[in-house]
C-alpha positions in Angstrom: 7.5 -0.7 -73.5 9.8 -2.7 -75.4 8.5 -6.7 -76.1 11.6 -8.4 -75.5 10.4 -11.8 -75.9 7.0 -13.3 -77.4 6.3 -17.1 -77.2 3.0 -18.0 -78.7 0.8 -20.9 -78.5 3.6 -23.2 -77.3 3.1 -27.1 -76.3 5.0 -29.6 -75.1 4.4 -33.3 -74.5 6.9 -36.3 -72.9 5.3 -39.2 -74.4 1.9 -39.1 -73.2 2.0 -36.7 -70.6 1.5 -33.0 -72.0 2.9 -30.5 -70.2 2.5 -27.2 -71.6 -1.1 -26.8 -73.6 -0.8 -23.4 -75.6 1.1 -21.1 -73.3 1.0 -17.5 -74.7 3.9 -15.5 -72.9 5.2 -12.3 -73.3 8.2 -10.0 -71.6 9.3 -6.4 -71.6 12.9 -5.4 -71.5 13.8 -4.7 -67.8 10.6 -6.2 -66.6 11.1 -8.9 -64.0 8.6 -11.9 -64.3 7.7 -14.7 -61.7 6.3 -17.6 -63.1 4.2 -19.5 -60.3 2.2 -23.0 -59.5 2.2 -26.4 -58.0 4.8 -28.4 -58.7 4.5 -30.3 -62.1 2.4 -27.4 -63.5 4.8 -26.9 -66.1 6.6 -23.8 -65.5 10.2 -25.5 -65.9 9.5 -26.8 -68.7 8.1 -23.5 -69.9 11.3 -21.7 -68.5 13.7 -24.3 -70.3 11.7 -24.1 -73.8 11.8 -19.6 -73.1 15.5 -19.9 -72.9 15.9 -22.6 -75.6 17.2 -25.2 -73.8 14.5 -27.9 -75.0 12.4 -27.5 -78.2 8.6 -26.7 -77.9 6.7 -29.5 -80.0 4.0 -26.9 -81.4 4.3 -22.5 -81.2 7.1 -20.0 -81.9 9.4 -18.3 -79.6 10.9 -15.0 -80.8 13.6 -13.3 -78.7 14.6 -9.6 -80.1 13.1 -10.4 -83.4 14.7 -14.4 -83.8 13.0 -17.5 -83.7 16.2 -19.1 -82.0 14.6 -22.1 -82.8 15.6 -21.8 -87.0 19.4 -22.0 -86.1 21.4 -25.2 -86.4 22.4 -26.7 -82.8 25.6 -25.0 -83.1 23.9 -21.7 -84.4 21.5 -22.0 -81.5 24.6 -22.8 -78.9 26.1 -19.8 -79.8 23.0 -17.5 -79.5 22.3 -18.9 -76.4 25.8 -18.5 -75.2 26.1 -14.8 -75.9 22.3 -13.4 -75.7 20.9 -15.5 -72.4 22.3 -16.2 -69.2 21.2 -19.0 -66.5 20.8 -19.3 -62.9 19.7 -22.6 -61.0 19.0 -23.9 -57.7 21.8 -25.6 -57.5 24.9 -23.1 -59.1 27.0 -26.0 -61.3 30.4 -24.3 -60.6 33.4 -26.0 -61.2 34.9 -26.9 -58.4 38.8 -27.1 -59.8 38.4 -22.8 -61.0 38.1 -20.0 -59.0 35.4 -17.6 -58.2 36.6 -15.5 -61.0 37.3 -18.1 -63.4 34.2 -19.7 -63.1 32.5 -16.3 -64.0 33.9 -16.4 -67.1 33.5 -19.7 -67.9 31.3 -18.4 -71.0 34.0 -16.5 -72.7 35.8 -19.1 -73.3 32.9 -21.4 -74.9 33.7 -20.0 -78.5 37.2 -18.9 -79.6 36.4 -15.2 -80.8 35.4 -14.2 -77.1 37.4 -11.6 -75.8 39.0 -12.6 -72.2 36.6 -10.5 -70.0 38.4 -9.9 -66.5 37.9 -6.8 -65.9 33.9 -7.1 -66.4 34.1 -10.6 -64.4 35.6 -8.3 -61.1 33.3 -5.6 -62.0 30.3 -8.6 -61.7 32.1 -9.7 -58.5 32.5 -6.3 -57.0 28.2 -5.6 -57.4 27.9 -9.0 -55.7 29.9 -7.9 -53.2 32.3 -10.8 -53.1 35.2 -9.5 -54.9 37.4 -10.4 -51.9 36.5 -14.1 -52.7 37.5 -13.8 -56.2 40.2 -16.3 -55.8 38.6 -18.8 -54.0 37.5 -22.1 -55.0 33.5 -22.8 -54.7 34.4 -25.2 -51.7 36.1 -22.3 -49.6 32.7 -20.2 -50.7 29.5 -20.2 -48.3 26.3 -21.4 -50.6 25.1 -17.8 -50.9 28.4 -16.7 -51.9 28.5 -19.8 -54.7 24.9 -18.5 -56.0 26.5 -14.9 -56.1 29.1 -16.0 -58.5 26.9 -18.6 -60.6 24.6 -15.2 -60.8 27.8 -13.2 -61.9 28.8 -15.9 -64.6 24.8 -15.8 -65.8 25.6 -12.1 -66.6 29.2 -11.8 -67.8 27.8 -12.0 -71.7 25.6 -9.0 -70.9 22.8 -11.4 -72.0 19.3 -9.7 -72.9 17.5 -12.1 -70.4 18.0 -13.9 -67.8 16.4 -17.2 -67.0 16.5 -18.0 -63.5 14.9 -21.6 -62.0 14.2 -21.4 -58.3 17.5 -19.4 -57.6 16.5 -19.1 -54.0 15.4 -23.1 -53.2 18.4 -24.2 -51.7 19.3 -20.9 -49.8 18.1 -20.2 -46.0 15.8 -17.2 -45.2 18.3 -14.3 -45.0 20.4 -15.7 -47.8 17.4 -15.9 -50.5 16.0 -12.3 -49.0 19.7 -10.8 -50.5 19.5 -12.7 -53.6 16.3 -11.0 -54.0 17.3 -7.9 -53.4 20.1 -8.7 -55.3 17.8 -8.9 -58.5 16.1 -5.8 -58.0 19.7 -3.9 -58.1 20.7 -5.5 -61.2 17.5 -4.9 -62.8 18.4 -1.0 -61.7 21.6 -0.6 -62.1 22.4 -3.3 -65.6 18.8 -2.8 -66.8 18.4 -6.2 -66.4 15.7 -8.5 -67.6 14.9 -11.7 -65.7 12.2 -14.7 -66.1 12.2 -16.6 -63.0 10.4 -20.1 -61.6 9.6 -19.5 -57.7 7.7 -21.2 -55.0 9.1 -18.7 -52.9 5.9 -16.0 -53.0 8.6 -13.5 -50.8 10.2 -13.3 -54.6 7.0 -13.4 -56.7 5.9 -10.8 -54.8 9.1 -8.4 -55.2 8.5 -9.1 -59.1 7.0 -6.4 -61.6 4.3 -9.4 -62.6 3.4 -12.8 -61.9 2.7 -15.4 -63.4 0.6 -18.2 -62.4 0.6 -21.9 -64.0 -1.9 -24.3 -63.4 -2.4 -27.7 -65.7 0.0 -26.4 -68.4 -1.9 -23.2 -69.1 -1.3 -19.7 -67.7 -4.1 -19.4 -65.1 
């Protein structure tokens, strides 16, 4: 199997409070990882410091062969931009664009993207909401609005995806087809996804999990 990412002996600390104590993580390309505990176990901060989005105070973190970490801020933005994608609990659209326009959202972030329509509906049509693609995220239900925050996650054909409780603020049935929903892409997009669950239904559907306890991998 392919290592996709490698994070070793990471820490992190907010003032006095340390969070992560030398996590040692590791993901293969395609493999879809849960990342479990109580809450304030650190596994948000571990997700956010995975997909450079804060800093680890102490370890390396090598995605593909980069420490991400040795690029400027804007160096960083941009490798971020075009090699991960992001999903949330809550799905940040913007509520003045479309469906479709929201998905591609991330092609416009640097000037020598390519507009990427066609692969935005093909990302609509395998969420199954390419009727909606003109509607604004107040016209959508909330498990419509994750569907298109997923599809704007993936419109960069990222190497990973970082999702943090994607299923928290959905009912039953809704989270059940955003789990299912994974599993396709995974299949069908050869997909690679790190996600933060207290939903076990999802851990459970994943290749491996992942359980945080104190700011260490239990």
């Amino acid at each position: 199997m392919e290592i996709i990412l490698k994070a070793t002996n990471i820490h992190k600390s907010f003032g006095p409070l340390k969070v992560l104590e030398g996590v040692d993580f590791e993901i293969n390309k395609e493999e879809i990882v849960a990342i479990v505990g109580k809450s304030g176990a650190g596994k948000s901060t571990l997700l956010h410091i995975l997909g450079t989005l804060d800093h680890p105070d102490e370890g390396n973190v090598i995605i593909k062969g980069i420490n991400p970490f040795d690029y400027n801020n804007k160096s960083l933005a941009q490798f971020r931009n075009q090699s991960l994608g992001f999903i949330f609990q809550f799905h940040h659209l913007l509520n003045e664009f479309t469906a479709l326009e929201n998905v591609m959202i991330p092609t416009y972030v640097h000037t020598e993207q390519k507009d990427q329509k066609e692969r935005a509906e093909y990302l609509l049509e395998i969420m199954g909401i390419i009727e909606r693609k003109d509607h604004k995220p107040a016209q959508l239900s909330g498990g419509e609005q994750q569907r298109v925050a997923i599809a704007r996650a993936l419109i960069q054909e990222p190497d990973i995806i970082y999702a943090d409780e994607p299923s928290g603020n959905l009912d039953v049935a809704t989270s059940e087809e955003i789990h299912d929903l994974f599993l396709r892409l995974r299949e069908e997009l050869h997909q690679t996804f790190v996600i933060v669950t207290h939903n076990m239904d999802l851990a459970r559907m994943s290749d491996r999990i992942v359980n945080m306890k104190g700011g260490k991998l239990a």
